[in-house]
MMTF fields as JSON, N, C-alpha, C and O atoms, coordinates in Angstrom:
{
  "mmtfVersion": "1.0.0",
  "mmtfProducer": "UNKNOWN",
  "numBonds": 407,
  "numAtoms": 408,
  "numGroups": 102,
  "numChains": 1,
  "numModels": 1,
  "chainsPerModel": [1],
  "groupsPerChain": [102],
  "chainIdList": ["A"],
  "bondAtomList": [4, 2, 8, 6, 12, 10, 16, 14, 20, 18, 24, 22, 28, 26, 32, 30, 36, 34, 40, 38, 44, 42, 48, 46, 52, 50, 56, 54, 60, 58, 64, 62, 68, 66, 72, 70, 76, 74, 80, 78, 84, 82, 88, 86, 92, 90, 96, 94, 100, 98, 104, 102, 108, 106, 112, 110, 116, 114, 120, 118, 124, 122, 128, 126, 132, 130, 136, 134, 140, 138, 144, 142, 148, 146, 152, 150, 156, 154, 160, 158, 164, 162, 168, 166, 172, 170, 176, 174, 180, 178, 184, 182, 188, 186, 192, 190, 196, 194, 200, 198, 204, 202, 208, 206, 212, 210, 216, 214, 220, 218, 224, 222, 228, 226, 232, 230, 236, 234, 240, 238, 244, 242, 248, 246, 252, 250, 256, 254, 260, 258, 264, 262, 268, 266, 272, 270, 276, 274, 280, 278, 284, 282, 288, 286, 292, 290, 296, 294, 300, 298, 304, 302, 308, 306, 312, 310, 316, 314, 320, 318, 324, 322, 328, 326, 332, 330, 336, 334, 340, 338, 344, 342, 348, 346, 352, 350, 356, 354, 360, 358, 364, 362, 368, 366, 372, 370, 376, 374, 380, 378, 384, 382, 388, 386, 392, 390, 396, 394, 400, 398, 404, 402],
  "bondOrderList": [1, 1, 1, 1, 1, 1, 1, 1, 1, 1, 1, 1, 1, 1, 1, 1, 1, 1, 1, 1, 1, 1, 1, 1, 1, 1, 1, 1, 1, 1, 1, 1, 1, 1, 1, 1, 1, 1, 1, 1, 1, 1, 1, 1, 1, 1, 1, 1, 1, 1, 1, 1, 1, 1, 1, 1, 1, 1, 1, 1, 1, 1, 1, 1, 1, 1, 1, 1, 1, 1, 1, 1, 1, 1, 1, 1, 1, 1, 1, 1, 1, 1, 1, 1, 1, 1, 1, 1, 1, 1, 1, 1, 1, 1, 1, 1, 1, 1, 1, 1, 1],
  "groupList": [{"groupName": "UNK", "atomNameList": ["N", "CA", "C", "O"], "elementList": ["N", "C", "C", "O"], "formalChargeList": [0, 0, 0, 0], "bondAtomList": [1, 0, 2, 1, 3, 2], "bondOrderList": [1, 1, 2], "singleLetterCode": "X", "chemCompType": "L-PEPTIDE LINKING"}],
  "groupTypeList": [0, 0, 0, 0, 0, 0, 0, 0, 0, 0, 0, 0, 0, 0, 0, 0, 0, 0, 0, 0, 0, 0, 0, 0, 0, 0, 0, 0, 0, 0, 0, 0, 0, 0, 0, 0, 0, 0, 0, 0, 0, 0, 0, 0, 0, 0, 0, 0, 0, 0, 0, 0, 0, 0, 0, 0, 0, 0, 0, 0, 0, 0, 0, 0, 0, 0, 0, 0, 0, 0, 0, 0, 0, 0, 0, 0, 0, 0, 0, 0, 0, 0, 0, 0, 0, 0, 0, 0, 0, 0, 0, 0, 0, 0, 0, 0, 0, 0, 0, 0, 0, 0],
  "groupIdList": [1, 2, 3, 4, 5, 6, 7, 8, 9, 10, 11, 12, 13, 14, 15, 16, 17, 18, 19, 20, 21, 22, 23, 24, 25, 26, 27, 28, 29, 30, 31, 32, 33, 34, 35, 36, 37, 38, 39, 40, 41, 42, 43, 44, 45, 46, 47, 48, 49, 50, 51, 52, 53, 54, 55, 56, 57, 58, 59, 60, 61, 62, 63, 64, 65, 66, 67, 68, 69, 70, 71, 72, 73, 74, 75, 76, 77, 78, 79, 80, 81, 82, 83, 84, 85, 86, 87, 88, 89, 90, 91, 92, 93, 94, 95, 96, 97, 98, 99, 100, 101, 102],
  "secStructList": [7, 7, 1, 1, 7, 7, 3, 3, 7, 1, 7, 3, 3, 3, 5, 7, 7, 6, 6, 7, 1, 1, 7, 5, 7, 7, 5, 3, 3, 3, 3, 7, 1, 1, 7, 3, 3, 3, 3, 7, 1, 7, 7, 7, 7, 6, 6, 7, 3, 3, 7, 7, 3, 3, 3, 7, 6, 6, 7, 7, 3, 3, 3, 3, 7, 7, 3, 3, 3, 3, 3, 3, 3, 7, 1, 1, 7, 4, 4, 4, 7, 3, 3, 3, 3, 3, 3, 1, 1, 7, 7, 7, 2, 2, 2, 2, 2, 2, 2, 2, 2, 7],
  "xCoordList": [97.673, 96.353, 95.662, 96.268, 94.395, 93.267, 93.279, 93.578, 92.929, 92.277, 90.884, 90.265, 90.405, 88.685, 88.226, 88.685, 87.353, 86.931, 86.506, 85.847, 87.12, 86.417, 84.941, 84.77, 84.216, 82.827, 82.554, 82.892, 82.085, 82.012, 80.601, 79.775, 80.593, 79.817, 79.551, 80.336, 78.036, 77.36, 77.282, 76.343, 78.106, 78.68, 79.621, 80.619, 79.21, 80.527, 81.224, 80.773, 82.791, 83.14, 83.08, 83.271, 82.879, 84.097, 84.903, 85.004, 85.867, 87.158, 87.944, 87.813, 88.529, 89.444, 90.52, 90.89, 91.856, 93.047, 93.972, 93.445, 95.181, 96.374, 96.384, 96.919, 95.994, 95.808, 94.57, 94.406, 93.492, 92.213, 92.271, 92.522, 92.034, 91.343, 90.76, 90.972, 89.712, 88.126, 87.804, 88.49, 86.778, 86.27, 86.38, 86.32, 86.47, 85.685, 85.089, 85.354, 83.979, 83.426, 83.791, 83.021, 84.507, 84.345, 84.069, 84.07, 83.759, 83.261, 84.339, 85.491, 83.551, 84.215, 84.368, 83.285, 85.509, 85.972, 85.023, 84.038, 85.993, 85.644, 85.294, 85.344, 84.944, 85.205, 85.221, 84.632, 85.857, 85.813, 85.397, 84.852, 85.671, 85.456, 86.727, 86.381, 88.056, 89.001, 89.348, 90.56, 89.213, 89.805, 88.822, 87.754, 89.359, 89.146, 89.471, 90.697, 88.982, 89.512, 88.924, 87.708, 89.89, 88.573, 89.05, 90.277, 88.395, 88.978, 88.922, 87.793, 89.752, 89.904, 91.282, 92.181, 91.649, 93.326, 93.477, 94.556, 92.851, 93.38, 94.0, 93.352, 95.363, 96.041, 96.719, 97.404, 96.304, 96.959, 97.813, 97.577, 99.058, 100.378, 100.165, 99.406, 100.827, 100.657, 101.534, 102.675, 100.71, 101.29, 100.397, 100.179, 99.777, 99.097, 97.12, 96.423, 96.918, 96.035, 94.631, 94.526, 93.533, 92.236, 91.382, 91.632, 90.132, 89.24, 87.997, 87.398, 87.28, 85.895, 84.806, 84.617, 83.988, 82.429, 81.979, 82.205, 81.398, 80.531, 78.973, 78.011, 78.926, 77.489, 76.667, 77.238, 75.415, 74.651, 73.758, 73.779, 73.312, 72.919, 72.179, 71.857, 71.788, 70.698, 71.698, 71.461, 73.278, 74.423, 73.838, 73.618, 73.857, 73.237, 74.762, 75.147, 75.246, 76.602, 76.166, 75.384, 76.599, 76.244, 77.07, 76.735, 78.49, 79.657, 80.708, 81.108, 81.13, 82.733, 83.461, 83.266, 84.605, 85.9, 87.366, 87.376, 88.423, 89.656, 90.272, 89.567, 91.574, 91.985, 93.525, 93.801, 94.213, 95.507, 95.517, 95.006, 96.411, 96.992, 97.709, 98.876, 97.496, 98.335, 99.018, 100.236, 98.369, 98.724, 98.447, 97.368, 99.112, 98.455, 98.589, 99.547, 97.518, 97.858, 97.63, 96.46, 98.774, 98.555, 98.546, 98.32, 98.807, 99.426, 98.219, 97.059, 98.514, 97.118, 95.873, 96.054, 94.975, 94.066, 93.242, 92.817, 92.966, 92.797, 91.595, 91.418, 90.53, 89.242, 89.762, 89.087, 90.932, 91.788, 92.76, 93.486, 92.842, 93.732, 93.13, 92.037, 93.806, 92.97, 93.619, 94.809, 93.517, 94.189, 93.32, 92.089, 94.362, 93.734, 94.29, 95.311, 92.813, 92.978, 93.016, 92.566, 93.554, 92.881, 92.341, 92.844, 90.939, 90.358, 90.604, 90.446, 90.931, 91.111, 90.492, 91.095, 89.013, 88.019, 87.186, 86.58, 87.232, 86.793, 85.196, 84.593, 84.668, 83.443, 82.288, 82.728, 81.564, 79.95, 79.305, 78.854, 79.213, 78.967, 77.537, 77.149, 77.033, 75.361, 75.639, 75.008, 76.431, 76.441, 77.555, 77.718, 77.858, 79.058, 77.809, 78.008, 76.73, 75.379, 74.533, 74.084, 74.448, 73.422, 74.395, 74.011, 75.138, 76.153, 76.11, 76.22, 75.921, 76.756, 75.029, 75.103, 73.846, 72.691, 71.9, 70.917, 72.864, 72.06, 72.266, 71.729],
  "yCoordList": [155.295, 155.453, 156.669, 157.735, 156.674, 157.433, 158.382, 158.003, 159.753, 160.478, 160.552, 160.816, 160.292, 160.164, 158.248, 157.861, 157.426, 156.254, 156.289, 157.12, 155.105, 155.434, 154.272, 153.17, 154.929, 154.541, 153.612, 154.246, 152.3, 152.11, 152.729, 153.357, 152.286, 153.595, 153.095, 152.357, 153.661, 152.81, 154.511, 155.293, 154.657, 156.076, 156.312, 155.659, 157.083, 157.426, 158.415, 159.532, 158.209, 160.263, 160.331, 159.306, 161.21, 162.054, 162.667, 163.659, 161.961, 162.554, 163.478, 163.043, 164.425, 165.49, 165.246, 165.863, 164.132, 164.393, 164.428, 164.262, 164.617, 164.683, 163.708, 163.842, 162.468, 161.164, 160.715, 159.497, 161.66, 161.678, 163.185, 164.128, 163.212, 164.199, 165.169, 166.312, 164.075, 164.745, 163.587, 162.626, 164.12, 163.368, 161.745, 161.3, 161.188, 159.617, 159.523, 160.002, 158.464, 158.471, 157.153, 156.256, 156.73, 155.336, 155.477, 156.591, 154.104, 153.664, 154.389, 154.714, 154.612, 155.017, 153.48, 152.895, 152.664, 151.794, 151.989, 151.408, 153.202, 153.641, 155.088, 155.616, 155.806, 157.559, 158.002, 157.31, 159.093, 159.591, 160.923, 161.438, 161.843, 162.767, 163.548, 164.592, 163.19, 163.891, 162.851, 163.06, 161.717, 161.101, 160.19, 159.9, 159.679, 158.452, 157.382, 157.352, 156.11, 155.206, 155.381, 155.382, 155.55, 155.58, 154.464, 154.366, 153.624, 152.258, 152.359, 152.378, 152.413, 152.643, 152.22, 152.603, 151.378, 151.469, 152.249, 152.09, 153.766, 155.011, 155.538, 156.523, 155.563, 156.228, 157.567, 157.695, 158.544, 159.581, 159.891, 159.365, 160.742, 160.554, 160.962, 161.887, 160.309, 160.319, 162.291, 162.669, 162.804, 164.556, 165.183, 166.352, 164.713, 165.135, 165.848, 165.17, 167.141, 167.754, 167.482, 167.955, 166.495, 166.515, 167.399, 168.167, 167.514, 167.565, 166.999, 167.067, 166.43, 165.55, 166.117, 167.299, 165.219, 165.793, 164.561, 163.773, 164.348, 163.18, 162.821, 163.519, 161.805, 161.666, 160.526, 159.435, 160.566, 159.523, 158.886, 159.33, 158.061, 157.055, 158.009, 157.564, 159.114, 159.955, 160.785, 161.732, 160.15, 161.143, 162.856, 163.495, 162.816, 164.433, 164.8, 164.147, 165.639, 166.281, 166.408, 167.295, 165.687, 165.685, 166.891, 167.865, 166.24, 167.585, 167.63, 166.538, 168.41, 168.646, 169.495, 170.324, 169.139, 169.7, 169.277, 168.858, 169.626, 169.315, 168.244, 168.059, 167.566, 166.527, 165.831, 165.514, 165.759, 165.351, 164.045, 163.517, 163.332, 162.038, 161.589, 161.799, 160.623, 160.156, 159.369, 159.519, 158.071, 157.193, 156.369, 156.67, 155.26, 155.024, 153.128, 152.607, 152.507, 150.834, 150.24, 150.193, 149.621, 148.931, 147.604, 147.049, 146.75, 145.573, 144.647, 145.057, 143.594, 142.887, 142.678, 143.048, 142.073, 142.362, 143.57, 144.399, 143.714, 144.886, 145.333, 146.55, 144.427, 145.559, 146.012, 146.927, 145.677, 146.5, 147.499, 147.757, 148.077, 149.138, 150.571, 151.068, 150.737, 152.476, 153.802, 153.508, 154.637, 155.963, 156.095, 156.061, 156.302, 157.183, 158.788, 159.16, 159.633, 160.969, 161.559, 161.053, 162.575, 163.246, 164.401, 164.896, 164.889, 166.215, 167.501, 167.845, 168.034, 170.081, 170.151, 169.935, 170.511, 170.136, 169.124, 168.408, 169.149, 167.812, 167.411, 168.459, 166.709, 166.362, 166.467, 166.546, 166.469, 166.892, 165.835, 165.295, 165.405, 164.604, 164.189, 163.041, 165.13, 164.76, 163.883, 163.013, 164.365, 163.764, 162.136, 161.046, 162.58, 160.943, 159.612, 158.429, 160.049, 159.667, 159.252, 158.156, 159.979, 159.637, 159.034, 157.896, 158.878, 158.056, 156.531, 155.551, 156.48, 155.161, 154.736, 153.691, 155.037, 154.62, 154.078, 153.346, 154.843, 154.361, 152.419, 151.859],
  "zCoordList": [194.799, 195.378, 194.758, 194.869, 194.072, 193.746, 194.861, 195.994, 194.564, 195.116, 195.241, 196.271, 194.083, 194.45, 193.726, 192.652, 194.555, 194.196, 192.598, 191.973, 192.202, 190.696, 190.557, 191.078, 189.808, 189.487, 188.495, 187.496, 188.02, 186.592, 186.129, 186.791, 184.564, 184.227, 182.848, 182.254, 182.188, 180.967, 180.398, 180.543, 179.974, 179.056, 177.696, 177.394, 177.186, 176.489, 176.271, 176.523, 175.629, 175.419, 174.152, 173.498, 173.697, 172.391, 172.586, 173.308, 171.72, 172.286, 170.858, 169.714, 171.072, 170.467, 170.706, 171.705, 169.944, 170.461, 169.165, 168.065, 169.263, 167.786, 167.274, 166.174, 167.501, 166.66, 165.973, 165.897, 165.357, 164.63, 164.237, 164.988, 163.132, 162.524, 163.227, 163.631, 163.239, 163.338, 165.352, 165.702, 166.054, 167.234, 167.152, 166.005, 167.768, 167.893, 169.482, 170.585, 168.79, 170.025, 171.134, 170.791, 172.135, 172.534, 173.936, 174.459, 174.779, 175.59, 176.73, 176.444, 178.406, 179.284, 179.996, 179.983, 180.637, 181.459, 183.096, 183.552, 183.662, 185.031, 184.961, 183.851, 186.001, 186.043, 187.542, 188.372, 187.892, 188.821, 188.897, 187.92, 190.42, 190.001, 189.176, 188.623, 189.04, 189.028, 187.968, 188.021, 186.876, 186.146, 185.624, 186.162, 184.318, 183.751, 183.344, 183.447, 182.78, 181.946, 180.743, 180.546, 179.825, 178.322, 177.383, 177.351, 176.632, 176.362, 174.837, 174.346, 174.188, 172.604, 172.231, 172.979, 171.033, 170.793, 170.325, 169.754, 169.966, 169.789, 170.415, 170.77, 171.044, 172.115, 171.52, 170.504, 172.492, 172.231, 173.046, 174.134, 173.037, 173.973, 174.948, 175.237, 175.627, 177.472, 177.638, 177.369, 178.006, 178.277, 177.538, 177.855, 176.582, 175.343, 176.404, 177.159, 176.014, 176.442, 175.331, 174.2, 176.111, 175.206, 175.494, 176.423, 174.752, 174.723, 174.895, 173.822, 175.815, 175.764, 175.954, 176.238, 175.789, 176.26, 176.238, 175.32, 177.116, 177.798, 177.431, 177.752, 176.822, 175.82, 176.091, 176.092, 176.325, 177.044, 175.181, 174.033, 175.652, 174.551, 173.862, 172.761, 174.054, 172.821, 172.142, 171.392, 172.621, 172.33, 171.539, 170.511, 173.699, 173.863, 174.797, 175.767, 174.383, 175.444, 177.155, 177.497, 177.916, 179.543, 180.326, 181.0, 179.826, 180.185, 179.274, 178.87, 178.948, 178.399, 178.931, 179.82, 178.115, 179.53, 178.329, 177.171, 179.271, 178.747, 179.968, 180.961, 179.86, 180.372, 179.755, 178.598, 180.78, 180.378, 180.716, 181.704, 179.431, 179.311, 180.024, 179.694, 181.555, 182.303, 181.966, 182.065, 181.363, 180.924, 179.86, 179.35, 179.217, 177.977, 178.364, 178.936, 177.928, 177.851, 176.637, 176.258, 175.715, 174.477, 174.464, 173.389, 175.749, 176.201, 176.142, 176.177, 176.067, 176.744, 174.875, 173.716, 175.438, 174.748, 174.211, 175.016, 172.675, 172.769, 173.064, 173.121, 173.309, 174.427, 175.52, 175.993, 176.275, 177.273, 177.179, 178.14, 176.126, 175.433, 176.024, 176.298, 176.034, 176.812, 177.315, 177.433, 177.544, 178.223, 179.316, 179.316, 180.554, 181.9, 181.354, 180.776, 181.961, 182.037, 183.41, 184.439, 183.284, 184.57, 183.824, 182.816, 184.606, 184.291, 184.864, 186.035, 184.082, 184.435, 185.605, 186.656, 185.548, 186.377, 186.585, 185.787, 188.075, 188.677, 188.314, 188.083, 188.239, 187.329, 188.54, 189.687, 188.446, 189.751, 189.701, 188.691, 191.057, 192.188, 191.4, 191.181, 191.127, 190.622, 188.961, 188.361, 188.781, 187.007, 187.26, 186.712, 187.936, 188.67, 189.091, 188.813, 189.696, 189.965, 189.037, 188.704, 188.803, 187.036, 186.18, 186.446, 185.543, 184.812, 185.353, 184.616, 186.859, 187.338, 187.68, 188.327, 187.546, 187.69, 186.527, 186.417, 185.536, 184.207, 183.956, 183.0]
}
């Protein structure tokens, strides 16, 4: 069981992890205030500490933050491939709003 309800959401991250170089940017699944789904077959290891920042279609930075790798899914089809995070800090109620309105 979630601690906080998760939201779906017309967003994206960039993400910073040991399996790219350099950022990529992909699509967010769900979000909460305390976690995510981020949907890419880029998986980076589950323990593994990112980097994101949260980017709306004028990919203008909304928030960034750091976030650990709960889990990883390779199974299945791969538009369902993805990592749950949880975030350092918990994400604001107002930007959880605007994300899930767009």
């Amino acid at each position: 069981m979630r601690k906080h309800p998760r939201k779906k959401v017309h967003c994206e991250f960039r993400v910073y992890t040991s399996i790219k170089s350099g950022a990529y940017t992909t699509k967010v699944a769900d979000i909460s205030k305390g976690g995510a789904f981020i949907q890419t077959p880029f998986l980076p290891k589950q323990g593994e500490v990112i980097s994101f920042e949260i980017i709306n279609h004028y990919l203008q930075t909304l928030e960034s933050g750091n976030a650990s790798v709960v889990w990883t899914k390779s199974t299945g089809p791969i538009k369902e491939h993805g990592f749950g995070i949880s975030f350092h800090e918990e994400i604001a109620d107002a930007l959880l709003d605007s994300l899930s309105s767009t």
